[in-house]
BALUM-541897 format. One line per field, with one value per residue (C-alpha): residue number from 1; x, y, z. Coordinates in nm, 2 decimals. Each point is the difference from the previous one (the first is absolute). Layout:
N
resi [NUM,...]
x [X,...]
y [Y,...]
z [Z,...]
This chain:
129
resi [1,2,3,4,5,6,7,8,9,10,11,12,13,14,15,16,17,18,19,20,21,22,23,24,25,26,27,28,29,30,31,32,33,34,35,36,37,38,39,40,41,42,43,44,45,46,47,48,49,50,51,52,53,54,55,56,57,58,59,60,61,62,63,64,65,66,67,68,69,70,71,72,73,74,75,76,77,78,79,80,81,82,83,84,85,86,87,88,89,90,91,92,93,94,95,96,97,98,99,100,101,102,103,104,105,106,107,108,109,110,111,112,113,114,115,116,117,118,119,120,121,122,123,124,125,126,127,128,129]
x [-0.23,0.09,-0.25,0.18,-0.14,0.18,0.25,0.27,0.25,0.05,0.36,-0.21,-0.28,0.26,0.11,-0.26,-0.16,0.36,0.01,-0.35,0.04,0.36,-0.24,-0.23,0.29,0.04,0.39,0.29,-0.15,-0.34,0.00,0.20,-0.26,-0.31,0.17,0.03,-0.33,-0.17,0.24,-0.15,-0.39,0.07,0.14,-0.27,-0.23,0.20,-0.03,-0.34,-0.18,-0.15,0.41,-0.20,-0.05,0.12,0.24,-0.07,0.21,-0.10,0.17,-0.13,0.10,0.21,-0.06,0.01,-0.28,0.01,-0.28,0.05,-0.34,-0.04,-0.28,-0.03,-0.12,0.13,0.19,-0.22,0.02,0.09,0.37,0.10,-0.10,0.11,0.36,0.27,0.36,-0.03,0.36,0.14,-0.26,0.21,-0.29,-0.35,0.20,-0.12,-0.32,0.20,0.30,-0.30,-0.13,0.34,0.17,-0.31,-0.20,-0.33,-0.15,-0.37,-0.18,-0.32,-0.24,-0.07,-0.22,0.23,0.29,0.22,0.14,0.29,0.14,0.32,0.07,0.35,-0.01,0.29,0.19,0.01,0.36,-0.07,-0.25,0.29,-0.24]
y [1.38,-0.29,-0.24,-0.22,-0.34,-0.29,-0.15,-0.28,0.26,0.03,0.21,0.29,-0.05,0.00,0.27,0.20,-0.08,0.08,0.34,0.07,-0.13,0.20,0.33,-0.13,0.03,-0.38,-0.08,-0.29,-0.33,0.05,0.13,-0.34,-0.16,0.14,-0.09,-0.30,-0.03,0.12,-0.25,-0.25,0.12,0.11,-0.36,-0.14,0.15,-0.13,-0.33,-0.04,0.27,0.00,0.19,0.29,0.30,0.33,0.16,0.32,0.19,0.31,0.21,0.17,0.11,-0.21,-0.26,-0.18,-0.23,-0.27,-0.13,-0.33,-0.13,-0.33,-0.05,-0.42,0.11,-0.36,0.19,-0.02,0.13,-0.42,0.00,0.32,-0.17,-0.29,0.10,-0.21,-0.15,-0.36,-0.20,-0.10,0.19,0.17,0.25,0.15,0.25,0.33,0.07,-0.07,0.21,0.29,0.01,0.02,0.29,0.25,0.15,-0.10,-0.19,-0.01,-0.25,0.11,-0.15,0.28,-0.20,0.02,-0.21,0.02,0.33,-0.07,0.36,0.00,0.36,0.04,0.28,0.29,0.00,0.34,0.07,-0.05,0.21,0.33,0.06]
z [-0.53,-0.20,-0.20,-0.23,-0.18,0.17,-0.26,0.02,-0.01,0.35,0.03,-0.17,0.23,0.33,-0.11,-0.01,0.33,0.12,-0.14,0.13,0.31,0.05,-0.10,0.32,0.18,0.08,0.00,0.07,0.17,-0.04,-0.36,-0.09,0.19,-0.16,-0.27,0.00,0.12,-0.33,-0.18,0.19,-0.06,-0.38,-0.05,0.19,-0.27,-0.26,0.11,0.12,0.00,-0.36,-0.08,-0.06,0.22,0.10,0.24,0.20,0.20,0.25,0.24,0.31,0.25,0.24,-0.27,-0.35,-0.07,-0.27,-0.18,-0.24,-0.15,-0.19,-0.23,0.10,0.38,0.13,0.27,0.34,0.38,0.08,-0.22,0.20,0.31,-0.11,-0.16,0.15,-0.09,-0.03,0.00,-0.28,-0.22,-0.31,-0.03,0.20,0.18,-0.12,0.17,0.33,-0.13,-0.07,0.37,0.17,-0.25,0.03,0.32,-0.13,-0.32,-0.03,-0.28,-0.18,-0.23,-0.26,-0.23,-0.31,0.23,0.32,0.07,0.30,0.17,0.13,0.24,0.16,0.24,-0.10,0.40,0.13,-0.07,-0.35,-0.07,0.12,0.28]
């Protein structure tokens, strides 16, 4: 398991939901895509989320599961639902990015902020079974 601070060093943090995520078994594509995914939460954070917060990363089986919690709690249920690309915007993208990279993202009030969980399930072939 990884629990890191959230930081505005964001190759370091990349890297190590890569590494952990490669140890769940997660590979090619869909690593890339998770990815990217917590790029787009972590910055999310950054930016409006109080840029305070930490990162957690878990393995199960048949899947790695990514927690990133905010201590603002701005983030709702309605700009998940709500997430759309709007043309010509430069920007606003990220929470729609989130919800097509990864099988499921769940938002929670935890009383100290948002905490937003990102799982990509590990495909079969993956996992050498």
């Amino acid at each position: 398991m990884l629990h890191s601070p959230i930081s505005a060093d964001l190759a370091r943090l990349r890297d190590l939901v890569s590494a952990h995520a490669v140890d769940g078994g997660l590979r090619g594509e869909r690593l890339m895509d998770l990815v990217l995914a917590v790029n787009e939460a972590i910055t999310n954070v950054l930016d409006h989320g109080g840029a305070a917060g930490t990162l957690t990363v878990r393995t199960r089986p048949g899947a790695v599961v990514v927690e990133i919690e905010d201590v603002a709690g701005h983030l709702t249920r309605d700009h998940l639902v709500e997430a759309k690309i709007e043309p010509g915007a430069s920007h606003g993208y990220g929470l729609w990015i989130i919800q097509r990279l990864c099988d499921q993202v769940r938002l929670d009030q935890t009383g100290q902020g948002s905490r937003l969980t990102l799982t990509m399930h590990v495909p079969f072939t993956e996992t050498g079974r």
